[in-house]
Kinemage of the C-alpha trace (Angstrom):
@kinemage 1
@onewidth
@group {chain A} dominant
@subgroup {mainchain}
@vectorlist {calphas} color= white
{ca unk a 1} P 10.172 31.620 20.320
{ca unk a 2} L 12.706 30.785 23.018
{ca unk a 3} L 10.749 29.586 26.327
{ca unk a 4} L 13.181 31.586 28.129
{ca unk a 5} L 11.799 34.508 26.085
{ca unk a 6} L 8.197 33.317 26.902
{ca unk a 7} L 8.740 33.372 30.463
{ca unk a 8} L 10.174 37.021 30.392
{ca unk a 9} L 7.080 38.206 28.446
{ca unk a 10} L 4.218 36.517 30.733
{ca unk a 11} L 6.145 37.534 33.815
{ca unk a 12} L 5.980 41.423 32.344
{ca unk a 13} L 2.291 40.406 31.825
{ca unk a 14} L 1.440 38.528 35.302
{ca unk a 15} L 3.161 41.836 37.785
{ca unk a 16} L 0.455 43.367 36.113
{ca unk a 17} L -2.267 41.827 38.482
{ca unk a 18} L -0.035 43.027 41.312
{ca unk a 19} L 0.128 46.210 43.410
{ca unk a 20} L 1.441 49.044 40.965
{ca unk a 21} L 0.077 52.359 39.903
{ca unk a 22} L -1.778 52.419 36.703
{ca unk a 23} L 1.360 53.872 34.291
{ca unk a 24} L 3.517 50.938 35.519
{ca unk a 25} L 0.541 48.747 35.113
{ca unk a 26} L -0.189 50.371 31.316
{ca unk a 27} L 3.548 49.899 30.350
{ca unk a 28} L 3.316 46.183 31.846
{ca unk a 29} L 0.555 45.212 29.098
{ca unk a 30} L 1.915 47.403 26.162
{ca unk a 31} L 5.429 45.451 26.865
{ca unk a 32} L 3.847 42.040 26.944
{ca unk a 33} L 0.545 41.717 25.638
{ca unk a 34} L -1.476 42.779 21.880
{ca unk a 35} L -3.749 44.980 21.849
{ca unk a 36} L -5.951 42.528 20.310
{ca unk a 37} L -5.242 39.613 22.610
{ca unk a 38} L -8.303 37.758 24.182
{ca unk a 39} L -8.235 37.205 27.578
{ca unk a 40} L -11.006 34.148 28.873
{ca unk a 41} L -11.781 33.238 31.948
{ca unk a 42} L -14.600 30.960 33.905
{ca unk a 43} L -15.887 34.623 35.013
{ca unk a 44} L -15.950 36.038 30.842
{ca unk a 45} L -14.162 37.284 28.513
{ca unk a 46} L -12.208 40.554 27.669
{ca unk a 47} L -10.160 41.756 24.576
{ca unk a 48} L -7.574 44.115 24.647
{ca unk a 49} L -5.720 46.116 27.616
{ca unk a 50} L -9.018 48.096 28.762
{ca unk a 51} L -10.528 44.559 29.729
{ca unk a 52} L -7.480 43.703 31.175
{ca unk a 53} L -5.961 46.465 33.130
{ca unk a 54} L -10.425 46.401 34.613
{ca unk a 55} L -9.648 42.744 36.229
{ca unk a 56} L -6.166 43.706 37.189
{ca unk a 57} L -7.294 46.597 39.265
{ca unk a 58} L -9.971 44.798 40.564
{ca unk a 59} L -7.447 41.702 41.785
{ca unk a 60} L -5.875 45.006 43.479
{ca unk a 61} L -8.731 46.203 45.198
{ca unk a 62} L -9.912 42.693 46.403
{ca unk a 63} L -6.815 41.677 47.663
{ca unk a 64} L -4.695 44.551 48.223
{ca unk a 65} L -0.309 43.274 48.379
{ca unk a 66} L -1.087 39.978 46.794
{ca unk a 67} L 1.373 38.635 44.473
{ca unk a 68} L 1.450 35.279 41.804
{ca unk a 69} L 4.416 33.180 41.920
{ca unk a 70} L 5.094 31.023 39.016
{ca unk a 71} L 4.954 26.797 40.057
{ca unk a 72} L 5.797 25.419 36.510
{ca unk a 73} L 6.731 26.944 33.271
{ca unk a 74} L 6.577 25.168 30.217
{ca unk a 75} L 6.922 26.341 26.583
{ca unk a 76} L 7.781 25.794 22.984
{ca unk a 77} L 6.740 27.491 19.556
{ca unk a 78} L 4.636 30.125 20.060
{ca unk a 79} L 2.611 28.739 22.815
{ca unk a 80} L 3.318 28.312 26.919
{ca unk a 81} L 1.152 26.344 29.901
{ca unk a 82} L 1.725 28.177 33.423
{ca unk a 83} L 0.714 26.709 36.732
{ca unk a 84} L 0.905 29.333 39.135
{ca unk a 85} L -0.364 30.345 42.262
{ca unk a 86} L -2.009 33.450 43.695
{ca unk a 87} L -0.866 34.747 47.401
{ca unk a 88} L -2.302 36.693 50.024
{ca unk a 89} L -0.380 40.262 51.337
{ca unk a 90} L 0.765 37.388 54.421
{ca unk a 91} L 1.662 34.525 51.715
{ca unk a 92} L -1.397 32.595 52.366
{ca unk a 93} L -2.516 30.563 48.806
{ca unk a 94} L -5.633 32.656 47.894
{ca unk a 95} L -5.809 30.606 44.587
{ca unk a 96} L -4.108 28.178 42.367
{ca unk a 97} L -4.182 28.103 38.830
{ca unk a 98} L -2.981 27.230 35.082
{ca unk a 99} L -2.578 29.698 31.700
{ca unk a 100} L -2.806 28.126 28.700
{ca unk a 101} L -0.857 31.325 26.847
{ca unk a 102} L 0.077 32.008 22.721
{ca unk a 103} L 2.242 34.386 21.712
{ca unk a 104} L 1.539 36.359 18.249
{ca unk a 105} L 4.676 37.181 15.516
{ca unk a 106} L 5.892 40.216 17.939
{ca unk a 107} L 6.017 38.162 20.614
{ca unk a 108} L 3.328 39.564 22.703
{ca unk a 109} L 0.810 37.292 24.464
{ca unk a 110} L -2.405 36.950 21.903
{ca unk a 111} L -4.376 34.970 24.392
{ca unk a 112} L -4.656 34.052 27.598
{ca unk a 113} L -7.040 31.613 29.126
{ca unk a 114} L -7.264 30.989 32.649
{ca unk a 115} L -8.135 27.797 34.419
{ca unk a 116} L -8.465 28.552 38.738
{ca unk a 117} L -7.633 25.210 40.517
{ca unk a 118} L -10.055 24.765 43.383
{ca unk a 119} L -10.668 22.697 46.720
{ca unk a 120} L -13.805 20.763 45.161
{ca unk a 121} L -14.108 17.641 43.116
């Protein structure tokens, strides 16, 4: 898979987590992730859009006009590591973060697993 392609995909995936209505949001995941794909986080673990499109509304409640840029893409085969950042409605850094991402034989993400950067040693 091209990482050009890759990018495209996750970038369907990640304007998910930001502020759109729930058909946008469903058509985000069914464009870019498996039904079956396993989503992990320090928080848990989800599998499948139900899980997903939970966290992504609750991103939207918590922090309502918050977007993720992308720092550093970098992928090859069938697998990508993103460091991105999370920012506030007023483009204060809320969080930074890296997703170790694979992508399954349709080219949808099949996992995602999330790694938050934080302030502490």
């Amino acid at each position: 898979m091209q990482t050009e392609t890759m990018r495209s995909v996750w970038t369907r995936y990640v304007n998910g987590w930001m502020n759109v209505n729930a058909d946008e949001r469903q058509r985000m995941l069914q464009e870019s992730v498996a039904p079956s794909c396993v989503y992990v986080d320090p928080g848990g673990q989800d599998q499948g859009h139900a899980g997903l499109t939970d966290r992504m509304e609750q991103f939207q409640r918590n922090f309502p006009g918050a977007t993720i840029e992308i720092e550093k893409f970098a992928g090859h085969h069938d697998y990508a590591l993103i460091h991105w950042r999370a920012l506030d409605a007023s483009g204060v850094v809320l969080l930074p973060g890296v997703d170790a991402v694979s992508f399954n034989e349709d080219g949808l993400l099949s996992q995602i697993t999330v790694w938050p950067e934080t302030t502490s040693g």
